[in-house]
C-alpha positions in Angstrom: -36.8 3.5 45.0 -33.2 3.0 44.1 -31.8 3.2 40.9 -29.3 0.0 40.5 -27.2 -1.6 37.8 -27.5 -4.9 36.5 -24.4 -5.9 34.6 -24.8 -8.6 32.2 -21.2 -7.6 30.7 -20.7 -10.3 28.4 -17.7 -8.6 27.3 -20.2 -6.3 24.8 -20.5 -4.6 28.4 -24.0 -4.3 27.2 -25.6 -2.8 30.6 -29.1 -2.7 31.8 -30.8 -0.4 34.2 -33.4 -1.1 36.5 -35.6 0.3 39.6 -36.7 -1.6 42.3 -37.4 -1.3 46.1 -34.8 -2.1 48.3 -35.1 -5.7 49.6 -33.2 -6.3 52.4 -32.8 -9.5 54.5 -30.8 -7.8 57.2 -29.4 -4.5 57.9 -26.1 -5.0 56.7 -27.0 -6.1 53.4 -27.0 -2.9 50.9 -30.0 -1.9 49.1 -31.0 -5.0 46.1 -33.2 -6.0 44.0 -34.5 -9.6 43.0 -32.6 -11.6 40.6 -33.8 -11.8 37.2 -34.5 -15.6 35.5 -32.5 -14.4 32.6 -29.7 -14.3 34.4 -30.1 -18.1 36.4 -30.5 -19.5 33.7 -26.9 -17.9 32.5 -25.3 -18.6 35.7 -26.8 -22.3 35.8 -25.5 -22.7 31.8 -21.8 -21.5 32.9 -22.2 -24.2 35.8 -22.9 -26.5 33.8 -20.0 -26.4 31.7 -17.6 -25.6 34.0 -15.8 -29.3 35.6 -13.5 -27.7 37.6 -14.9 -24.5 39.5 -12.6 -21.9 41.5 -14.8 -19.4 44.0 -13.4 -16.5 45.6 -15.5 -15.1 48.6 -15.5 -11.8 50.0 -17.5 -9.4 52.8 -21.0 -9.6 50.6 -21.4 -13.4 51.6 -21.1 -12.9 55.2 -23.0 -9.9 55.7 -26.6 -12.2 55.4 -24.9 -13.9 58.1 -25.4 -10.5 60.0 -21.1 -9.4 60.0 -21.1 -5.7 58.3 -18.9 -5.1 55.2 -16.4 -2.2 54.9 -17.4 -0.8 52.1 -20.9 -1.4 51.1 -23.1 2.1 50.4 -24.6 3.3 53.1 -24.4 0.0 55.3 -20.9 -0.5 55.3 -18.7 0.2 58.5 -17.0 3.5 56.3 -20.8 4.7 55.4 -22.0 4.4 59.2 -19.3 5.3 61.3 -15.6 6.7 61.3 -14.3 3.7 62.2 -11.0 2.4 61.1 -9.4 -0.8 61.3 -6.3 -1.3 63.0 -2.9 -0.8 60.9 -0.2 -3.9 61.1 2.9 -1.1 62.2 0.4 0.7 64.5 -0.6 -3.1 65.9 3.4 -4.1 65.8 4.8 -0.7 67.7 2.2 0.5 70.0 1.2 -1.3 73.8 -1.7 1.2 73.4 -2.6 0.1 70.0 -2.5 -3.2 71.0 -4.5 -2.8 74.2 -7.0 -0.7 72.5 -7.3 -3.8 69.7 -7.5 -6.7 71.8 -10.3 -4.7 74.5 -12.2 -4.2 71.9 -11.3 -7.8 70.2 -12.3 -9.0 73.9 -15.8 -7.5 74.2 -16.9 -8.5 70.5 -16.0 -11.9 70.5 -18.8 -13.9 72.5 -20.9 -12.5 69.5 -18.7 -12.4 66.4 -17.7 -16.0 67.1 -21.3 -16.7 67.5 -22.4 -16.3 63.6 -23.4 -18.8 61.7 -23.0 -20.1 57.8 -25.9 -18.8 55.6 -26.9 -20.4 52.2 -24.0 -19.5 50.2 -21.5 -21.3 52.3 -24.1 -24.3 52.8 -23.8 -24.6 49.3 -20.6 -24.4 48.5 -19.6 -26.7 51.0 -22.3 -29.2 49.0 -20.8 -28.2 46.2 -17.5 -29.4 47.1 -18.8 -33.1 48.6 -20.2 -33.5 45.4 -16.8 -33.0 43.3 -18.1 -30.0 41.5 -16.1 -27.2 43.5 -12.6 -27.8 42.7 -11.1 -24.9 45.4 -12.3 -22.1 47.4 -10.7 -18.9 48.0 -12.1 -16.7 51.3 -11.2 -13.1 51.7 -13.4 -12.9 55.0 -12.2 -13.8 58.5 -14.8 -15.2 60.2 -14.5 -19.2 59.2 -18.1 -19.7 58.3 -16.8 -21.4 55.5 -15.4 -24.0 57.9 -18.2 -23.7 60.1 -20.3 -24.9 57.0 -18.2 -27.9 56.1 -15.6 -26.5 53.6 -12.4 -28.1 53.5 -11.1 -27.4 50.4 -10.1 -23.6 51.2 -7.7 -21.1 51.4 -8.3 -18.3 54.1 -6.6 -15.4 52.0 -6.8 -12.8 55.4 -6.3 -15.7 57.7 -8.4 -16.4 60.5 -9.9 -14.5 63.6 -10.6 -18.0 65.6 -6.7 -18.6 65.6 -4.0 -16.6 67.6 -0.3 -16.5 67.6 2.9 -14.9 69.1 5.1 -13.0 67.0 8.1 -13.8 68.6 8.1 -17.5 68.8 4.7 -18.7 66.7 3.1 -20.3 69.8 -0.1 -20.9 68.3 -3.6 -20.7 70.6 -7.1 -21.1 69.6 -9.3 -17.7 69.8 -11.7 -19.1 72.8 -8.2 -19.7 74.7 -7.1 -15.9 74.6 -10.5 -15.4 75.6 -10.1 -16.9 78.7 -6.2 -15.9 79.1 -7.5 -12.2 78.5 -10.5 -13.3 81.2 -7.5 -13.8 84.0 -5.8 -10.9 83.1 -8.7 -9.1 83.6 -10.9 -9.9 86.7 -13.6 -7.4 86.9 -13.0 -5.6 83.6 -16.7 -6.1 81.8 -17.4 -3.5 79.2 -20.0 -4.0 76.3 -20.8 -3.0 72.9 -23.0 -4.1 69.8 -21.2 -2.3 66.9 -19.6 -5.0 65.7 -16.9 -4.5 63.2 -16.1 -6.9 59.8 -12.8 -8.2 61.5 -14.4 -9.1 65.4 -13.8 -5.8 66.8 -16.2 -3.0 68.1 -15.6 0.3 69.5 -14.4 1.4 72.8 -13.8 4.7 74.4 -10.2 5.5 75.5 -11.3 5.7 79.5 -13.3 2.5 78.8 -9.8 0.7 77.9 -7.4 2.4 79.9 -7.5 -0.6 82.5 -7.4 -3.5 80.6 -4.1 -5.4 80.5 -3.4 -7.3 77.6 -1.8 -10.9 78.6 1.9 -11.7 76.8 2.4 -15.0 74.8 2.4 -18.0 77.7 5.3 -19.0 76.2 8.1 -16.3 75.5 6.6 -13.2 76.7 5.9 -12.0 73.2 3.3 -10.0 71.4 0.0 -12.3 70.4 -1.5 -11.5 67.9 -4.4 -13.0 65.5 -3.8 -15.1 62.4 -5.1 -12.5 60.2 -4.0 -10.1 57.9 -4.1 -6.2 59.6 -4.6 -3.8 56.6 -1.0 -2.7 56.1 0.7 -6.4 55.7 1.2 -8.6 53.0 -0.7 -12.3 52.7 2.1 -14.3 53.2 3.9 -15.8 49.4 3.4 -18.8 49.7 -0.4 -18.5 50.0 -0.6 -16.5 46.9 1.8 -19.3 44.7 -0.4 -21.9 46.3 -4.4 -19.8 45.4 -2.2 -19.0 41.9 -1.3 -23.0 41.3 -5.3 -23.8 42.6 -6.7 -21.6 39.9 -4.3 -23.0 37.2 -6.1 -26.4 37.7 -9.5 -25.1 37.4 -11.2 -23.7 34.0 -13.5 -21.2 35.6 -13.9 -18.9 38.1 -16.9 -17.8 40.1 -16.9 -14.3 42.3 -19.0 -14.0 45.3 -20.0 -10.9 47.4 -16.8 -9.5 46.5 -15.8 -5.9 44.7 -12.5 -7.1 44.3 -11.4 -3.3 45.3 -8.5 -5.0 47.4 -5.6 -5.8 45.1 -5.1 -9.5 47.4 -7.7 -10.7 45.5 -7.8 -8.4 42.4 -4.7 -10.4 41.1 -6.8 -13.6 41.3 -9.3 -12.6 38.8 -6.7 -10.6 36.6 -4.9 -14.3 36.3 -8.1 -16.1 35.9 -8.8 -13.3 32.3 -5.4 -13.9 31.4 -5.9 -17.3 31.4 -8.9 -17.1 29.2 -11.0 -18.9 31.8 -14.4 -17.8 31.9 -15.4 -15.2 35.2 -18.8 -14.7 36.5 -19.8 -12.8 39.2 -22.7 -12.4 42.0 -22.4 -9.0 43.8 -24.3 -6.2 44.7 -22.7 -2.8 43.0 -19.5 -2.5 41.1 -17.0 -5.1 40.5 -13.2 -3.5 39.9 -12.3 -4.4 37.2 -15.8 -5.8 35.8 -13.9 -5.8 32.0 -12.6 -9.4 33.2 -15.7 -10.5 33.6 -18.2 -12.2 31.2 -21.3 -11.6 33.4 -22.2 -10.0 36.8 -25.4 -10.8 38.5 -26.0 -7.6 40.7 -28.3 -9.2 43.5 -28.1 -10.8 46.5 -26.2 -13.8 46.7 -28.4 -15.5 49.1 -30.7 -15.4 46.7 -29.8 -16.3 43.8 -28.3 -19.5 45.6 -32.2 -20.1 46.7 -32.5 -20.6 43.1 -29.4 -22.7 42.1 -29.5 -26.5 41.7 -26.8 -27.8 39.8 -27.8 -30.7 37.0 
């Protein structure tokens, strides 16, 4: 038994507490309970006012696809393991950073790139063919949104299906430094099932210490993937453009997200300052939850199950 909260914070941050078994669909998921009708039928009345909707993602969508989140009480990567994910300057001035990364990149990827969309990207990309999502904002990596059909997005962290070089942007799809990596290394077959939220598992140094990591085809340079290493910045001109997409919508909608990274923080902060109205679906605490008018804390999975737009 687990005692969890239930934020209906309607701005009277009235607050409701209640006990429940843990119901998990998958091991990464953290401990939930079912979703109360009171709060559909205040999500489905916010839907059905809102014309133009703006959803921001984050780790808690992707982790009933079976991709652990950082953070996430005891299931989390932090909770389970002292794993940390590489740094952009570490990645940027170290061969053996980099060749510890991409090794461990290498042996993750037949099974990272292998998840698929669940029922919350289903539906969003439905959402979107039917007009009713007016933009999508992803803090994840993993491009199940595309994999589901979503098209109007914004990959906030990038991408870990896209490489590039960082001396002359030669650009290369992820299965391609697969196989480029594959050449570089004939004979080097290592294996692991910890798989990490941004495609990467972990290695022992003598496990690594022969793997060669292939320069850019083109120039020679560093390759590295499109995404954002904890450390760097999301690139300006993806924020103006997520910050001119919320400006035409008039409500946003947070999804498996705790909003404890500021990349994404700002996003909501706008959204309150904009008076639009913000609900949220998350398990656990939201930063920030004073923006929001109501937080269902279950699993968004489910409460999808239960969500038909009318």
């Amino acid at each position: 038994m687990s005692k969890l909260l239930i934020s209906f914070c309607f701005r009277k941050n009235v607050q409701i507490f209640f006990r429940s078994h843990s119901h998990h669909t998958h091991s990464f998921v953290p401990a939930n309970r079912p979703v109360l009708e009171e709060e559909l039928y205040i999500l489905r009345k916010f839907l059905r006012r809102t014309d133009r909707l703006f959803v921001m993602t984050g780790a808690g969508v992707s982790t009933e696809s079976g991709i652990p989140d950082y953070r996430s009480e005891k299931v989390g990567l932090y909770a389970r393991t002292d794993h940390r994910p590489v740094q952009y300057q570490e990645f940027l001035k170290s061969a053996d950073r980099r060749q510890k990364y991409w090794a461990r990149n290498f042996v993750a990827w037949p099974t990272f790139s292998s998840f698929q969309p669940n029922i919350c990207h289903e539906s969003l990309a439905q959402w979107e063919r039917e007009g009713r999502l007016s933009w999508l904002v992803t803090q994840n990596v993993d491009a199940l949104h595309t994999k589901a059909g979503s098209r109007r997005v914004t990959e906030l962290h990038g991408c870990s299906h896209r490489v590039h070089c960082l001396n002359c942007s030669h650009k290369m799809t992820r299965p391609a430094m697969q196989n480029l990596i594959t050449d570089w290394n004939p004979g080097w077959n290592i294996e692991s099932v910890d798989i990490a939220p941004d495609g990467d598992v972990q290695l022992k140094d003598e496990q690594v210490k022969e793997f060669k990591v292939p320069p850019c085809p083109n120039c020679g340079g560093i390759l590295k993937p499109e995404i954002i290493f904890f450390g760097d910045n999301v690139a300006r001109p993806t924020v103006d453009f997520v910050f001119n997409k919320l400006k035409e919508c008039d409500a946003m909608l947070l999804l498996g997200t705790s909003l404890y990274i500021y990349s994404g923080y700002r996003f909501a902060k706008a959204a309150h300052e904009q008076k639009k109205p913000i609900g949220a679906i998350n398990i656990g605490l939201i930063r920030g939850d004073d923006l929001l008018d109501f937080q269902i804390n279950a699993r968004c999975g489910e409460v999808f199950s239960h969500i038909k737009i009318t």
